[in-house]
Every structure is written in C-alpha cells, then in structure tokens.
C-alpha positions as YAML, in Angstrom:
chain: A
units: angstrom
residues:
- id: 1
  name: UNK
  ca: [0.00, 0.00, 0.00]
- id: 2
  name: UNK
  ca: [1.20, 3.90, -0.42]
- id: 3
  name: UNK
  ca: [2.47, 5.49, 1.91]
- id: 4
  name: UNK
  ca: [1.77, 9.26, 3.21]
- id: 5
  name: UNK
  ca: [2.34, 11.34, 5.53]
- id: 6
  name: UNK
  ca: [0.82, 14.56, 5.80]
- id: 7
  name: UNK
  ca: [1.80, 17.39, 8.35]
- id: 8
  name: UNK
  ca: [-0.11, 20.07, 9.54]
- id: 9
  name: UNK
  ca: [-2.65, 17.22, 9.43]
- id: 10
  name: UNK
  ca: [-5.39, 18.83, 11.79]
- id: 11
  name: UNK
  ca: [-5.63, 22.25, 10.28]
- id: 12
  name: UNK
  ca: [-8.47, 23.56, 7.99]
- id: 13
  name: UNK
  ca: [-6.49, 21.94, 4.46]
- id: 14
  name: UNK
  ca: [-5.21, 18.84, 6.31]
- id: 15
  name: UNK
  ca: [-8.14, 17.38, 7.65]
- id: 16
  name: UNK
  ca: [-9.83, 16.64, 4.50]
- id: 17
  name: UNK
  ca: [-6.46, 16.15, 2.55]
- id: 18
  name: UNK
  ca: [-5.74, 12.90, 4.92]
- id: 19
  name: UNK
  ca: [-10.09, 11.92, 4.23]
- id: 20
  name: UNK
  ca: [-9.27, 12.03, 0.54]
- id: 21
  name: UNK
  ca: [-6.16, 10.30, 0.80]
- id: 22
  name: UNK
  ca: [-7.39, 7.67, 2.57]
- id: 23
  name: UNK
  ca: [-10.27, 7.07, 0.60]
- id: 24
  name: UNK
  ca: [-8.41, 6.85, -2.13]
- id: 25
  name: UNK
  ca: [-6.20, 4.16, -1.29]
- id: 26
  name: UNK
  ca: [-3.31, 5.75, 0.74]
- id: 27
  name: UNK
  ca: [-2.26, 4.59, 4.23]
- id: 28
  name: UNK
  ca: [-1.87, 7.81, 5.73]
- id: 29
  name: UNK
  ca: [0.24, 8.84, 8.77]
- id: 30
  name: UNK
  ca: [-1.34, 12.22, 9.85]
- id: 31
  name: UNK
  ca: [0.96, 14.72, 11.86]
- id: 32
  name: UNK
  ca: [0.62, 17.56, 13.37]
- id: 33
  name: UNK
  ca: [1.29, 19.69, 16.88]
- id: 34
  name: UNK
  ca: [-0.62, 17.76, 19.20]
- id: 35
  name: UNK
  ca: [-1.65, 14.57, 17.62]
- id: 36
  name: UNK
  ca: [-4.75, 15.00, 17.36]
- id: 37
  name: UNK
  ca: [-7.64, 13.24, 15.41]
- id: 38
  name: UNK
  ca: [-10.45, 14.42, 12.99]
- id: 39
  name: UNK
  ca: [-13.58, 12.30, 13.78]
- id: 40
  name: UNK
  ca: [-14.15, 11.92, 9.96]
- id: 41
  name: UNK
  ca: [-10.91, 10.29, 8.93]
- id: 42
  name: UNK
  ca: [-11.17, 6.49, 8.47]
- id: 43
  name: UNK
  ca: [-9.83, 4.41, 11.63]
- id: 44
  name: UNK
  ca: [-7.35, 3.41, 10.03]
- id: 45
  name: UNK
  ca: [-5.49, 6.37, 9.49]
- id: 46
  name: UNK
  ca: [-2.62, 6.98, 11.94]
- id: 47
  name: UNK
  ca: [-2.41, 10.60, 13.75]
- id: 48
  name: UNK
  ca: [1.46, 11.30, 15.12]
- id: 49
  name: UNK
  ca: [2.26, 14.39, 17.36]
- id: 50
  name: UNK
  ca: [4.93, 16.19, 15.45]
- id: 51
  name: UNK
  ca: [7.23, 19.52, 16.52]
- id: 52
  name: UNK
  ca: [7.56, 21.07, 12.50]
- id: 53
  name: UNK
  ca: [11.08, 23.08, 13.64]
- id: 54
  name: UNK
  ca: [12.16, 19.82, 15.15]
- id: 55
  name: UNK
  ca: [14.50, 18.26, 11.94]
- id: 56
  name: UNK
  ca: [14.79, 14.51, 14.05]
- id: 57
  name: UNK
  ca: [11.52, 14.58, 15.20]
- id: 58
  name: UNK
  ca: [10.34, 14.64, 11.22]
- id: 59
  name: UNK
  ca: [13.29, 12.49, 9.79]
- id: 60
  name: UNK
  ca: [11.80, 9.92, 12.87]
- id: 61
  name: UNK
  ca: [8.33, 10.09, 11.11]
- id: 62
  name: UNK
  ca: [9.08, 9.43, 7.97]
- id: 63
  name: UNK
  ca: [11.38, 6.43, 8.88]
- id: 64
  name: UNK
  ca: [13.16, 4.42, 5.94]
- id: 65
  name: UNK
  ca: [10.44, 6.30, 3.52]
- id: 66
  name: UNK
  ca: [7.10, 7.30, 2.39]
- id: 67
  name: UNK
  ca: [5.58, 7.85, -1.36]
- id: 68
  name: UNK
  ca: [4.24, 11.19, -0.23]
- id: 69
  name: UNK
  ca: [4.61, 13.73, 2.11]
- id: 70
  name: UNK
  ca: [1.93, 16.76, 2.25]
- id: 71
  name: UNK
  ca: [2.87, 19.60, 3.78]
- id: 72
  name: UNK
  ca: [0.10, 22.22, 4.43]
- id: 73
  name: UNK
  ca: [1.90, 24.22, 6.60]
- id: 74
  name: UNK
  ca: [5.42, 24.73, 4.94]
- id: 75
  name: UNK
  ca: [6.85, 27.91, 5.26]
- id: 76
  name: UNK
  ca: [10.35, 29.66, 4.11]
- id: 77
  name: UNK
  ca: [13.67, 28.06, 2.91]
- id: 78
  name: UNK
  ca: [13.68, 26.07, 6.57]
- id: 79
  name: UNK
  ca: [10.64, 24.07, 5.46]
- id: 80
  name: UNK
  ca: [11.85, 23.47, 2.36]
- id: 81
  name: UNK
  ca: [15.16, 22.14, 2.94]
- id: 82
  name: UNK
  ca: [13.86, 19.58, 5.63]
- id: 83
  name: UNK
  ca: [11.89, 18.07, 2.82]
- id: 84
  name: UNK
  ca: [14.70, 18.08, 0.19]
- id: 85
  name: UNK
  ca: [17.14, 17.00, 3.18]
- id: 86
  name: UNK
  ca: [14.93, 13.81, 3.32]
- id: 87
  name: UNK
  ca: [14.50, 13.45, -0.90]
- id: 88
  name: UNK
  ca: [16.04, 9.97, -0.66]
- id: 89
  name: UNK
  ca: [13.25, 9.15, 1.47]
- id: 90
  name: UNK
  ca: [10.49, 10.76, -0.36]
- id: 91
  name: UNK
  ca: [8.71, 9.73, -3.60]
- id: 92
  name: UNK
  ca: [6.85, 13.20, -4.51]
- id: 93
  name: UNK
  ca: [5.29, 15.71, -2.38]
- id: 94
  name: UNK
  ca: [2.50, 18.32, -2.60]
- id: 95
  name: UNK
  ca: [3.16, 21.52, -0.66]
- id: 96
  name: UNK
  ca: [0.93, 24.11, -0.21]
- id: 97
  name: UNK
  ca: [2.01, 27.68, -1.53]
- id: 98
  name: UNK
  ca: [-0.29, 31.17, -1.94]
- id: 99
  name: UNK
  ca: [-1.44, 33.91, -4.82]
- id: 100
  name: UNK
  ca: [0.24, 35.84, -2.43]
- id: 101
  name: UNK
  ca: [3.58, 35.11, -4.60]
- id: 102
  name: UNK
  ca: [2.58, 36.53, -7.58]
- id: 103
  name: UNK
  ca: [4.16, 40.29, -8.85]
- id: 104
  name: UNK
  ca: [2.51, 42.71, -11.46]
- id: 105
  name: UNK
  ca: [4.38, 44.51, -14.53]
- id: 106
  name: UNK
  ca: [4.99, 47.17, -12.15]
- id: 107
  name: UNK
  ca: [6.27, 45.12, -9.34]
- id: 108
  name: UNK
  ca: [3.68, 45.15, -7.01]
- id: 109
  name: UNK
  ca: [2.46, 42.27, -5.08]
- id: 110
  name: UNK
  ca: [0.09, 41.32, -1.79]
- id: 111
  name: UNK
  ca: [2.90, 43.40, 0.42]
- id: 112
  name: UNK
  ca: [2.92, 46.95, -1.52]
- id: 113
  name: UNK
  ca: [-1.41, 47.29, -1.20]
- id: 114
  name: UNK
  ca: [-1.23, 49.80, 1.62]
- id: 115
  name: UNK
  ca: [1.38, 52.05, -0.52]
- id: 116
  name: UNK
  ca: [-0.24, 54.73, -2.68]
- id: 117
  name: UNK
  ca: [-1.36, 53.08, -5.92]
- id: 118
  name: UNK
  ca: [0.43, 50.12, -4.82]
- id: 119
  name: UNK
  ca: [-2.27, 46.99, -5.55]
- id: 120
  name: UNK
  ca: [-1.25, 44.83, -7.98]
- id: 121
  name: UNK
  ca: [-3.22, 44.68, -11.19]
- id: 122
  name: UNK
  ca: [-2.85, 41.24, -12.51]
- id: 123
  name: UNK
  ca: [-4.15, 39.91, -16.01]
- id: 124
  name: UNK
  ca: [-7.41, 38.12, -15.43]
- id: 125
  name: UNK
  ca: [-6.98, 35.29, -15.65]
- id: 126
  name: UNK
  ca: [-3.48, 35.00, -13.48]
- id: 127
  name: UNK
  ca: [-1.59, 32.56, -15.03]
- id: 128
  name: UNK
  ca: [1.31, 30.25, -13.22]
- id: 129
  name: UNK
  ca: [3.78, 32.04, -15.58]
- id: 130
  name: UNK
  ca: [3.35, 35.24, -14.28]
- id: 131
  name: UNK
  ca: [6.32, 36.73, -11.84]
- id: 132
  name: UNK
  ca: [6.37, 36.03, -8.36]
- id: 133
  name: UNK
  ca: [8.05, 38.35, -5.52]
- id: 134
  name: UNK
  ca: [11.94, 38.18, -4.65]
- id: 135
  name: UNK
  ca: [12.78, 35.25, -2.68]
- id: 136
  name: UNK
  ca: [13.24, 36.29, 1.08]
- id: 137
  name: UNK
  ca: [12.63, 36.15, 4.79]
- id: 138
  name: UNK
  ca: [10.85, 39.51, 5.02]
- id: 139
  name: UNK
  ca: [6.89, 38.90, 4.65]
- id: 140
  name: UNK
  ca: [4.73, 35.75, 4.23]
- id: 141
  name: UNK
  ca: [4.64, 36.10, 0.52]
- id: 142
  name: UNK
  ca: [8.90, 36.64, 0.07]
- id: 143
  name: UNK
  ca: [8.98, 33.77, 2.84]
- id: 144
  name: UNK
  ca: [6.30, 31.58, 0.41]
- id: 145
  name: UNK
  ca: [8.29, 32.18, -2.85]
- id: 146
  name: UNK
  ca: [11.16, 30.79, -0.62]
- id: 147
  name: UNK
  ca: [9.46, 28.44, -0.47]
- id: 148
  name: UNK
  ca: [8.95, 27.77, -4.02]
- id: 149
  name: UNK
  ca: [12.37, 28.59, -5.18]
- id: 150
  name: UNK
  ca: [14.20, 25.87, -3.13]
- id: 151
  name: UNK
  ca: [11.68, 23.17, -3.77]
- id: 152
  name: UNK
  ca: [11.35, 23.39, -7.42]
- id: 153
  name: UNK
  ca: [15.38, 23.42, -7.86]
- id: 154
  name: UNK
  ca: [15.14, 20.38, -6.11]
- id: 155
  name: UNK
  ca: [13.02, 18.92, -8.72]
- id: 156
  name: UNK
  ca: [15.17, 16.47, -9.68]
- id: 157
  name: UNK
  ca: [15.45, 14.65, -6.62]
- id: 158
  name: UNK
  ca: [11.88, 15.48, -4.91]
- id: 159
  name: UNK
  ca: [9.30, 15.75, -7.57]
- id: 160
  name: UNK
  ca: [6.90, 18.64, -5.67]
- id: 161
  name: UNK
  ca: [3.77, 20.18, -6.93]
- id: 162
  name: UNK
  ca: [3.51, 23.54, -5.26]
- id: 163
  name: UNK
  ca: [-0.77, 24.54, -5.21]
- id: 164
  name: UNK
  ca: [-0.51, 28.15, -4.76]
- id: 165
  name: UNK
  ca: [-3.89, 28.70, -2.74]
- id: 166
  name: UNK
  ca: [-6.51, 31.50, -3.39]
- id: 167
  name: UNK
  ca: [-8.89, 32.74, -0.59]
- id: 168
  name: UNK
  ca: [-9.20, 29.54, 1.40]
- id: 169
  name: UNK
  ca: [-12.61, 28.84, 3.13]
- id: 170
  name: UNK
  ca: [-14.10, 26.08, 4.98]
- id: 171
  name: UNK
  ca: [-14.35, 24.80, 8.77]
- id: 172
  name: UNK
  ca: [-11.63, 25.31, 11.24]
- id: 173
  name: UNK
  ca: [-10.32, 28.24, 8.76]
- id: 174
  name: UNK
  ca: [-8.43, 30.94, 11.73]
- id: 175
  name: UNK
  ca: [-8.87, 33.85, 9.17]
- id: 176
  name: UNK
  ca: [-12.43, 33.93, 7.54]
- id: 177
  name: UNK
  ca: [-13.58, 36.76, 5.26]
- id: 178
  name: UNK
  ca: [-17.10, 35.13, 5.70]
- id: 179
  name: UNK
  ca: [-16.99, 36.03, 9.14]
- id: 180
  name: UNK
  ca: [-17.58, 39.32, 7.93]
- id: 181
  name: UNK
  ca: [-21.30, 39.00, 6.63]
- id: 182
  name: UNK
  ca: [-21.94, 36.48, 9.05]
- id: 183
  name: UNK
  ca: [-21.02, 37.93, 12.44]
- id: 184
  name: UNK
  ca: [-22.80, 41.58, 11.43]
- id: 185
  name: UNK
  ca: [-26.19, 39.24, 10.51]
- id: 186
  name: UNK
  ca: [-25.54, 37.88, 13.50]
- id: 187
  name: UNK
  ca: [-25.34, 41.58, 15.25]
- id: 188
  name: UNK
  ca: [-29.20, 42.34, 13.61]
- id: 189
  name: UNK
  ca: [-27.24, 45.03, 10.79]
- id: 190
  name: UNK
  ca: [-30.36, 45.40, 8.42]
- id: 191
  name: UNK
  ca: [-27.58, 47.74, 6.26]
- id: 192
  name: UNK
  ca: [-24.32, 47.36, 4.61]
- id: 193
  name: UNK
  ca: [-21.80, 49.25, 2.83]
- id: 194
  name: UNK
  ca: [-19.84, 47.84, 0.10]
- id: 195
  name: UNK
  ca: [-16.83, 49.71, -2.10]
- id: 196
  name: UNK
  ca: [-15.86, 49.17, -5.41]
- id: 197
  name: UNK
  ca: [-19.77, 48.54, -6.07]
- id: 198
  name: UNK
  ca: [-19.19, 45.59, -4.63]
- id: 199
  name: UNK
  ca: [-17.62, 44.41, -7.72]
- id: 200
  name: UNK
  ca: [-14.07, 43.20, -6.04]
- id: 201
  name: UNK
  ca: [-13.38, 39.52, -6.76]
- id: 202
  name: UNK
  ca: [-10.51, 37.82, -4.83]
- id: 203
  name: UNK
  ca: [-10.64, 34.08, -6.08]
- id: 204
  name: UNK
  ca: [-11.55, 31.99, -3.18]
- id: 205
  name: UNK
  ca: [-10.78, 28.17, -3.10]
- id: 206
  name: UNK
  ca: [-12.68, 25.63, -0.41]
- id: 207
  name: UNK
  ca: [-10.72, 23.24, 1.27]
- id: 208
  name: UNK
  ca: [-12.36, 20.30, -0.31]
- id: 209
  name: UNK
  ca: [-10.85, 22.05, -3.82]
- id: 210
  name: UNK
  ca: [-7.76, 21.99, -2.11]
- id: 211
  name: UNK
  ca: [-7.95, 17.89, -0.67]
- id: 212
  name: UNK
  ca: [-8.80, 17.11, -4.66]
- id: 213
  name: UNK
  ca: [-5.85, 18.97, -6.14]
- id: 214
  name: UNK
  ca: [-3.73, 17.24, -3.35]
- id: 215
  name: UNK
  ca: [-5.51, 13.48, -4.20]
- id: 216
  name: UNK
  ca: [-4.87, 14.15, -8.04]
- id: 217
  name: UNK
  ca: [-1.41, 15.23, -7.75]
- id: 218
  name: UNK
  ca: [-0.64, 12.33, -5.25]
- id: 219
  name: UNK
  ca: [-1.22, 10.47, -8.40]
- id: 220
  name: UNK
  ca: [0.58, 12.68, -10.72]
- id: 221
  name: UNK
  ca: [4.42, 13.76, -9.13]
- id: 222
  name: UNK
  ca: [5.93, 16.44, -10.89]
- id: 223
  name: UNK
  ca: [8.12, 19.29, -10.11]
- id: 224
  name: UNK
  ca: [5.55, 21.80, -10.80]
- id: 225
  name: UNK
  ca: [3.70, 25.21, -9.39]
- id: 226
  name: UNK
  ca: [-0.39, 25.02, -10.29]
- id: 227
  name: UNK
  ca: [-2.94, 27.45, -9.02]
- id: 228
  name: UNK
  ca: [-5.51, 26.61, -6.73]
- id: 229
  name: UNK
  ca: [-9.02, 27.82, -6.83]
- id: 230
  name: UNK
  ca: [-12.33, 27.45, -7.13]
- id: 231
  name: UNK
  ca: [-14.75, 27.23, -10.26]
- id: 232
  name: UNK
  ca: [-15.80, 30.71, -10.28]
- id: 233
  name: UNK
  ca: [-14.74, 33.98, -8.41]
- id: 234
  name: UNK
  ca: [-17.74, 35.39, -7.33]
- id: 235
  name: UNK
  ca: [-17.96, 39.31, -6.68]
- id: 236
  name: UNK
  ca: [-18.23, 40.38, -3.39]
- id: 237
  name: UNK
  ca: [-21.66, 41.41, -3.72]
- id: 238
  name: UNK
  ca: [-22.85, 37.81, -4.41]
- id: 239
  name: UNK
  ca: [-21.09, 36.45, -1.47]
- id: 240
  name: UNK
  ca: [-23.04, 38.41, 0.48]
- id: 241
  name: UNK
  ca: [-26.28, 37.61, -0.75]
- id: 242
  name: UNK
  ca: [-25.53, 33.82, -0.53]
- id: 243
  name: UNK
  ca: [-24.35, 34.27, 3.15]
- id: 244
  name: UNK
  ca: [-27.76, 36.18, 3.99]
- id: 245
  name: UNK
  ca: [-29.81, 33.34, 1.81]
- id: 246
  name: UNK
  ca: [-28.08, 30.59, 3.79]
- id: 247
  name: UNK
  ca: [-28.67, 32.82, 7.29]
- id: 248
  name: UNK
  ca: [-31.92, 33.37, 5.67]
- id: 249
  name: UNK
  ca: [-32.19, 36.88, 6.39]
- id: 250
  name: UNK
  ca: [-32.33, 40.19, 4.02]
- id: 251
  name: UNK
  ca: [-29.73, 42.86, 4.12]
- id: 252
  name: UNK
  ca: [-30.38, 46.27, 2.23]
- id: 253
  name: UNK
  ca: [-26.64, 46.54, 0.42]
- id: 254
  name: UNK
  ca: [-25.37, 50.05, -0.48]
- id: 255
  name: UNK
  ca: [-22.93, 50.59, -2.74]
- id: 256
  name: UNK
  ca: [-20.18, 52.65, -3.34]
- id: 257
  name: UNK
  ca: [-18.08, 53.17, -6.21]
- id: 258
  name: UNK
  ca: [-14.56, 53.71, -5.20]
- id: 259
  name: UNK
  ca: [-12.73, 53.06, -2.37]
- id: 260
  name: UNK
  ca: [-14.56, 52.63, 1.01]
- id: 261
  name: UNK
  ca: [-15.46, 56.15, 1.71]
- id: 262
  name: UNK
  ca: [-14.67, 56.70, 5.37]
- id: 263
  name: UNK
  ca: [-12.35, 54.22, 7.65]
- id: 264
  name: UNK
  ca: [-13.79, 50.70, 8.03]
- id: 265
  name: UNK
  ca: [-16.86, 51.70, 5.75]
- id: 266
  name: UNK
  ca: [-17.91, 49.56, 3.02]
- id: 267
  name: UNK
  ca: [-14.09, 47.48, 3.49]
- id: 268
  name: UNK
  ca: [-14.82, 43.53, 3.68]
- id: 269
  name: UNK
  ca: [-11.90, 41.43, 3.62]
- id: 270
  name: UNK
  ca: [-13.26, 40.71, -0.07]
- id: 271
  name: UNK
  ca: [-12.97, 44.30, -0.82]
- id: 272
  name: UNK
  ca: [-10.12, 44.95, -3.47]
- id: 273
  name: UNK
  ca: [-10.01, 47.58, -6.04]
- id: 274
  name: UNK
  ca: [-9.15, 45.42, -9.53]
- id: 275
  name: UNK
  ca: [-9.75, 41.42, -9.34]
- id: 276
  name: UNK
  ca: [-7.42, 38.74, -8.33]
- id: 277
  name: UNK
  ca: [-8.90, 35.72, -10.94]
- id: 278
  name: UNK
  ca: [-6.14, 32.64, -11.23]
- id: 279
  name: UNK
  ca: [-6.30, 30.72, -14.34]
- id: 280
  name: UNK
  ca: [-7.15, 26.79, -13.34]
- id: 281
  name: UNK
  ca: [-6.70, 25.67, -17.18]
- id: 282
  name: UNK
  ca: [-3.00, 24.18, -15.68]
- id: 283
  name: UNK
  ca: [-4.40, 21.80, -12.88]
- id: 284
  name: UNK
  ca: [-7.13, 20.67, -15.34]
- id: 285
  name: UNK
  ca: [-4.66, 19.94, -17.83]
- id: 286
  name: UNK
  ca: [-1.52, 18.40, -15.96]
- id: 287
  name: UNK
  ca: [-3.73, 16.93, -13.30]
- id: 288
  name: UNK
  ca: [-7.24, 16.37, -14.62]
- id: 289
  name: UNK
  ca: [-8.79, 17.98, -12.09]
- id: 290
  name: UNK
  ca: [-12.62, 18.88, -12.71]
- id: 291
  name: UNK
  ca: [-14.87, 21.09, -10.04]
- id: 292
  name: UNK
  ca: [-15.66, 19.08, -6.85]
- id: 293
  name: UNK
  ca: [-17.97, 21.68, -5.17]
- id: 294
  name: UNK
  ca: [-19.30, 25.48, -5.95]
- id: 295
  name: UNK
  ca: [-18.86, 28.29, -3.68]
- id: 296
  name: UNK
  ca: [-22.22, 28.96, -2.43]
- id: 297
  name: UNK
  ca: [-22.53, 24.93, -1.92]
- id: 298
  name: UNK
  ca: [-19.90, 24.98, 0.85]
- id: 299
  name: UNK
  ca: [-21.48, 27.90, 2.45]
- id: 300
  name: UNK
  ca: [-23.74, 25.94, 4.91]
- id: 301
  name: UNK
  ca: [-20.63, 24.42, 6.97]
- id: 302
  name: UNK
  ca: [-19.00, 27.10, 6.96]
- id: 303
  name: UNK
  ca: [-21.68, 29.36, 8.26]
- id: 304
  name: UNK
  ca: [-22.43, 26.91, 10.37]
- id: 305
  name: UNK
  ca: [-18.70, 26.85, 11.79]
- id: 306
  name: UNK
  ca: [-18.09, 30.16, 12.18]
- id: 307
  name: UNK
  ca: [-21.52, 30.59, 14.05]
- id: 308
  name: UNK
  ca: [-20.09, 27.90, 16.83]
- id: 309
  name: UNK
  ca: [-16.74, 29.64, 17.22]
- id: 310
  name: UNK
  ca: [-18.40, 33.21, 17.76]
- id: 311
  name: UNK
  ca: [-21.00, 31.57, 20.34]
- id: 312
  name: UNK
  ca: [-20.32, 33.01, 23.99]
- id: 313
  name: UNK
  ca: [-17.14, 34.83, 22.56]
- id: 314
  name: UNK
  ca: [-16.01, 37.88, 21.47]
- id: 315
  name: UNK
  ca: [-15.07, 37.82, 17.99]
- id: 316
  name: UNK
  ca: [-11.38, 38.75, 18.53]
- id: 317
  name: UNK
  ca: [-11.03, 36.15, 21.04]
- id: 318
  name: UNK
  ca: [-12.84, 33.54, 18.54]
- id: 319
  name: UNK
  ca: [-10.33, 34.76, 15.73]
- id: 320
  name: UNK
  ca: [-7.21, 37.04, 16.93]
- id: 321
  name: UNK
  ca: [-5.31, 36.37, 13.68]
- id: 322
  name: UNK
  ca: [-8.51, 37.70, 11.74]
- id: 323
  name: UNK
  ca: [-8.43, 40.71, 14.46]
- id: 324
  name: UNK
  ca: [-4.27, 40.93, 13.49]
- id: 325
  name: UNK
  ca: [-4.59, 40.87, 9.56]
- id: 326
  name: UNK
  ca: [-7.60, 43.29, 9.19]
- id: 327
  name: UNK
  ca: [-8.20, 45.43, 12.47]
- id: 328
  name: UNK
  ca: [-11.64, 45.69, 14.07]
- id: 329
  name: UNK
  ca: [-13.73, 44.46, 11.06]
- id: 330
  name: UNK
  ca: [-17.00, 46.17, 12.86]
- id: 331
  name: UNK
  ca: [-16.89, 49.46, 13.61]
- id: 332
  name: UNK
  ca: [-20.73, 50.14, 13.51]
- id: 333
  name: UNK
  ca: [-20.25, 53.30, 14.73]
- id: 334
  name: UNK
  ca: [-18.63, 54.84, 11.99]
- id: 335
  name: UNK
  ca: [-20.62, 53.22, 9.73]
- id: 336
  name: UNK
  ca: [-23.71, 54.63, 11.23]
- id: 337
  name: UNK
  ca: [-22.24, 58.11, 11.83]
- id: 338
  name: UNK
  ca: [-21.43, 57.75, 8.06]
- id: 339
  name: UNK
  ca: [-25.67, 57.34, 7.14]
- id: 340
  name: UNK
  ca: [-26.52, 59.90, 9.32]
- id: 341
  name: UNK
  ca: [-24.27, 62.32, 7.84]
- id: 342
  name: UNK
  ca: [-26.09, 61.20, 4.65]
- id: 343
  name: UNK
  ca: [-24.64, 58.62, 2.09]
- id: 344
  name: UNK
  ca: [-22.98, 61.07, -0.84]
- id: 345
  name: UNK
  ca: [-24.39, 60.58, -4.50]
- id: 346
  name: UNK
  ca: [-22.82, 57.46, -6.03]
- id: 347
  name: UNK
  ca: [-23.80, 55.18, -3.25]
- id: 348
  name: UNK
  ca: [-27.20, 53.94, -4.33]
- id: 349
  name: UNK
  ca: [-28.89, 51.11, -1.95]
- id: 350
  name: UNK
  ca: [-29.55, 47.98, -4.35]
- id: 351
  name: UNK
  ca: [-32.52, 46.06, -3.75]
- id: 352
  name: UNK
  ca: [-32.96, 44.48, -0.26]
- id: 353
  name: UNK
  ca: [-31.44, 40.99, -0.21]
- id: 354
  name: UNK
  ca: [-28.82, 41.89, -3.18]
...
C-alpha cells in the first residue's frame, strides 16, 4: 500500500487532505502539533504528534520512507530544505504555496497594497507564468516564494507540486472573510456598505478544492507550481447575498463606487479595487482535475462553523489572527455616523437581499 504522511494534518487543508487520501487508497500517517484526530478520517489512518522546527523529530516520522509527504503548513527556505534534506526518502510531495507570490508589470504584489497606488493589477486570468516576488525572509509572501524557489530546484530529486492557494474557506479556517457578513447578521445590521460597487473579486478556493488537487497530484508527481481555486470567483456582492440566503435573512446593500469612503466603511476582507482571478486551465490539464464543489454549496458548513466559534465569545477572542490581519472588522459606529451624515451621490442602496 502507499504510503503518506501529511503534516499540519489537523488544520483547515489537512483534515480533509488525509479523508481524501485515505479514501483513495493511501495509508496515511497524519501529523501535526498535538496529535490530534479528525472524527471523519477512516480508523485506520494513523495521527502522530509532530514539533515542525524539530528536523529529528520529522526524519523519525518518515522512517526508511514514504511515497508522499503533504505539507500544508510549509513555510520559508527552513521548510523546504527539511523536505529536500529527506528526498532519498520521499517519492513526490505536494506543498501548499499562496497567490500571495505573484508580482505585477509594475512590481507590485500582496505586500505593496497599503502604498499609494500600490495593488497589484494582474491579467485576469493569473496565469502560473506570471512573476512572483523576490525570494526572502521579510513577509509571508517573500517567505512563500522561498518556499517555491528551493523546492522546485530540487526537482530532480523530490518531484513537488507547489498549489498556490486562493482565498481559502471552509471549517476550522483561523482567518475567515465570511466572518464578515456572518457575524454583522448575526449583530441584527439590516444595512451594509460595500466599495468598489461591490464588484471586487478575490478568487476563493474551499478546502475540499484543495484535498482534490492534493488526491490528483498524489497520483501525478511532478516538479511543478499550479494554481488553486475554485470554479468561479464570485464578486463580493454575491457572497453576500448567498451568506444572507443561507442565514436566511435580508440585508439592504449600499454601494459605493470607489474606495470605502470613510475608515472601516464599506471594506470587507473581499474588498479589493481590480480582481485577483487565477487561471485553473494548468491543474485541469496536468492533473485532470474537474470542479468538486461550488462556492455557495460549501457555504452551509462554513456558516455553520463560524456561528459555533463566535458563540459566547467575542469575535477577537474567537479569531485574533482575523483581528491581526484586518483590524476591528465592525466598527458600527462609523458606519452609522457615516448614514446619518447622509450617504454622498454614487452610493445607491440595491434592492434588499442583493
């Protein structure tokens, strides 16, 4: 039987990586930080408590060898050159990479948005040959490229396929821009704001996407880098009306062309002024992947999820890393200081539940 071994194995990508593995054949060794099990994984699958900076402690796991190894959590040139440290043990593997790699024609990436004119405009659809960032230790998407750079010049001897990952969503996700919609239904906010006319598209990808690329390129080594995302990228506007129809309430949406027009008005985590599309025309043709699920199909868990993690809890305290990344995502007060001062012309309401 093949052999895998996936670390990071509990998080929101591992779990249903090591249920598709498994189901399709592999005996799977599932690692992470404290061992843990998901209650949907076959019995047969093996969980291992594993410290990632520890070099023995992974060497130890993967014993005399493995077909596979997964790695959903790899990170930087350190990550990297574990793996390719242990390529005489390891058939292929599938790491997990980001969009967050990819450069414009102008040299801007994820880490120059804040600057002036500094978010990147990429060609729609973002194909894998586009330019990624300089290799380096400074942000997560230099450290990612990293990443990338030592792993594919080890193609030779450890066949990787690198799945650089949109927008991911799904259960246990620590940073979810549906938390957005959800937690202010939650709150009773009969109004929203939305910039860009709620036109900004920032491709998302579910985790069972992301457990299907891994199962099909499990089958498929290759030294490789492949986008991965969803079917469709749906604006931001639509997301919002799909989380309302699966919370089944109605939201009055007002929209705003531009940028959000006062500080933490109108600016979802979706919110971004030209589209981030990736092009999915590789996977389908090195790995013959087809569309598992759609966007709004996967809605229900995660709704359902983030509604769980919010109950009894402040919503920093459910998701500080969400809190860290975007600041306080609900500011109602300036919102509603913003409609009393009267919404300026340009920022229509659209029909109540779109």
């Amino acid at each position: 039987m093949r052999r895998a071994v996936v670390i990071g194995a509990t998080g929101q990508i591992g779990r249903p990586a090591v249920r598709a593995l498994a189901r399709d054949g592999w005996e799977v060794t599932a690692a992470s930080r404290g061992g843990g099990r998901d209650e949907t994984w076959p019995a047969e699958v093996r969980a291992e408590r594993l410290d990632r900076s520890d070099d023995a402690a992974l060497a130890a796991l993967i014993g005399d060898g493995c077909d596979l190894v997964v790695d959903v959590v790899a990170f930087g040139r350190e990550h990297a050159r574990q793996l390719t440290d242990l390529a005489g043990r390891i058939g292929s593997a599938v790491v997990i990479s980001s969009v967050s790699v990819y450069e414009d024609d102008k040299g801007r990436g994820f880490d120059t948005q804040a600057e002036p004119d500094g978010f990147p405009e990429y060609p729609v659809p973002l194909p894998e040959s586009l330019g990624t960032v300089a290799p380096g230790d400074s942000s997560y998407s230099t450290r990612k490229a990293a990443l990338e750079q030592e792993l594919l010049a080890a193609g030779d001897r450890l066949p990787t396929t690198l799945l650089r990952a949109g927008a991911v969503h799904g259960p246990h996700c620590r940073t979810p821009r549906e938390l957005y919609f959800v937690k202010r239904n939650l709150d009773g906010r009969t109004r929203r704001v939305l910039a860009y006319g709620g036109r900004s598209r920032f491709h998302p990808v579910s985790v069972h996407t992301l457990a299907e690329l891994i199962r099909l390129a499990a089958a498929r080594p290759g030294s490789r880098t492949l986008n991965a995302c969803d079917v469709e990228a749906p604006p931001v506007r639509d997301i919002a009306t799909a989380i309302d129809a699966v919370m089944g309430v109605e939201t009055e949406t007002v929209l705003v062309e531009g940028p959000p027009p006062a500080p933490s008005v109108g600016d979802s985590p979706w919110s971004v002024p030209v589209p981030v599309v990736c092009d999915m025309a590789a996977a389908e043709r090195e790995l013959g992947y087809r569309p598992v699920v759609r966007y709004a199909e996967t809605l229900p868990e995660t709704v359902e999820w983030i509604e769980r993690q919010l109950s009894g809890r402040d919503w920093k305290e459910a998701y500080p890393k969400m809190f860290q990344a975007y600041g306080d995502l609900f500011d109602y007060a300036a919102e509603d200081a913003w409609f009393r001062e009267g919404r300026p012309a340009g920022a229509p309401a659209a029909p109540r539940g779109v």
